[in-house]
N, C-alpha and C positions, 0 to 999 in steps of 0.2 A: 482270216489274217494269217498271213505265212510267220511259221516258229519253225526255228532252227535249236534246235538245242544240244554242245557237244558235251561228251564224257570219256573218259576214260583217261588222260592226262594225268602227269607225274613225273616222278622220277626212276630213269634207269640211266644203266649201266651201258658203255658202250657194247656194242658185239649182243647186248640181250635183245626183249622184245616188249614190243606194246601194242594195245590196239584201241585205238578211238573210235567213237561212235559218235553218230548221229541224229537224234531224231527229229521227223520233220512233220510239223500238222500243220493243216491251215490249206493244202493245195494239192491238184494232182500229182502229189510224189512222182510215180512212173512216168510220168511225160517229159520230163523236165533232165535238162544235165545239169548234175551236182559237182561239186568238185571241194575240194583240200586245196588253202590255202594256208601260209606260216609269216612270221612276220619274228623278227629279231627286235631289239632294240637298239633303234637307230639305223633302220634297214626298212626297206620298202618290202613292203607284202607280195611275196611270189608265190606263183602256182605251183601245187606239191604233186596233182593226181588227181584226173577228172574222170566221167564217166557220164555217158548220154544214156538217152530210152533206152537204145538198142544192145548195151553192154559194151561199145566201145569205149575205152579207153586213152588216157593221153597221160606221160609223165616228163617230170620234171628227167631233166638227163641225168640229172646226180641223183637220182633216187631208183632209178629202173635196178629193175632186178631183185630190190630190195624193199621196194614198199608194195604194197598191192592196194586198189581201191575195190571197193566191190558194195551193191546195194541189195537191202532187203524190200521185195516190193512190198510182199506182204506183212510187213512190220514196220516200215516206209521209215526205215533205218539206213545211212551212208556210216561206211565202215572205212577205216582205213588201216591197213595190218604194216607195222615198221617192224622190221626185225634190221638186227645191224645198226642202228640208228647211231652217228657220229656225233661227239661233246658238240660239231658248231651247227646242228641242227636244231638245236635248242630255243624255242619259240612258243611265242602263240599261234594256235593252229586254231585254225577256222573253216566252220564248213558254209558252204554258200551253194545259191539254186539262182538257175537264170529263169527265171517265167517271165520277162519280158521278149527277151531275144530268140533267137534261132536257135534250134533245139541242137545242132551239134558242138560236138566236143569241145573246148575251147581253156585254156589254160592263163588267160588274160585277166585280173581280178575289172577292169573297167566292164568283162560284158558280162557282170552276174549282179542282180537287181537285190539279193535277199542274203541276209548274211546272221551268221550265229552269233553270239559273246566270247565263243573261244575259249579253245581251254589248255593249259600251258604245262609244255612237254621240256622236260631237263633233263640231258644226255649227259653223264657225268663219264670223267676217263679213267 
């Protein structure tokens, strides 16, 4: 059974930093594209930063440069490092895994089958 479970969530400061995590049991971690997903209140859930097998990447246009995603195979951990993070970033953030679909990149939340609880990040100004 696929478990997603994020951490690291909280409160910061604009301009500082945060880093969320992921852990994933239940499926071949490495195979799969995982990706960061946020959601506001009252706001539809958009893609933050993905990542396939192969280490490729995909971000959100308002977050390049300033967010990084990046996976631990061997601890079958999805990271995602915000530094900078702006007060209207402020959401639940969720990590999710496609194991149904096609193994590339994809920043859509309709093509990801498996999803976390989320854990809720407050960018204060």
């Amino acid at each position: 059974q696929v478990h997603l479970v994020e951490s690291g969530g909280g409160s910061v400061q604009a301009g500082g930093s945060l880093r969320l995590s992921c852990a994933a049991s239940g499926f071949g971690y490495s195979r799969y594209c995982m990706a960061w997903f946020r959601q506001a209140p009252g706001k539809e859930r958009e893609g933050v930063a993905a990542i396939d097998s192969d280490g490729i990447t995909s971000y959100a246009d308002s977050v390049k440069g300033r967010f990084t995603i990046a996976k631990d195979n061997a601890e079958s951990t999805l990271y995602l490092q915000m530094n900078s993070p702006r007060p209207e970033e402020t959401a639940m953030y969720y990590c999710a895994a496609r194991i149904k679909g096609p193994i590339w990149v994809t920043l859509s939340p309709s093509d990801y089958d498996s999803w976390g609880q989320g854990t809720k990040v407050t960018v204060s100004s």
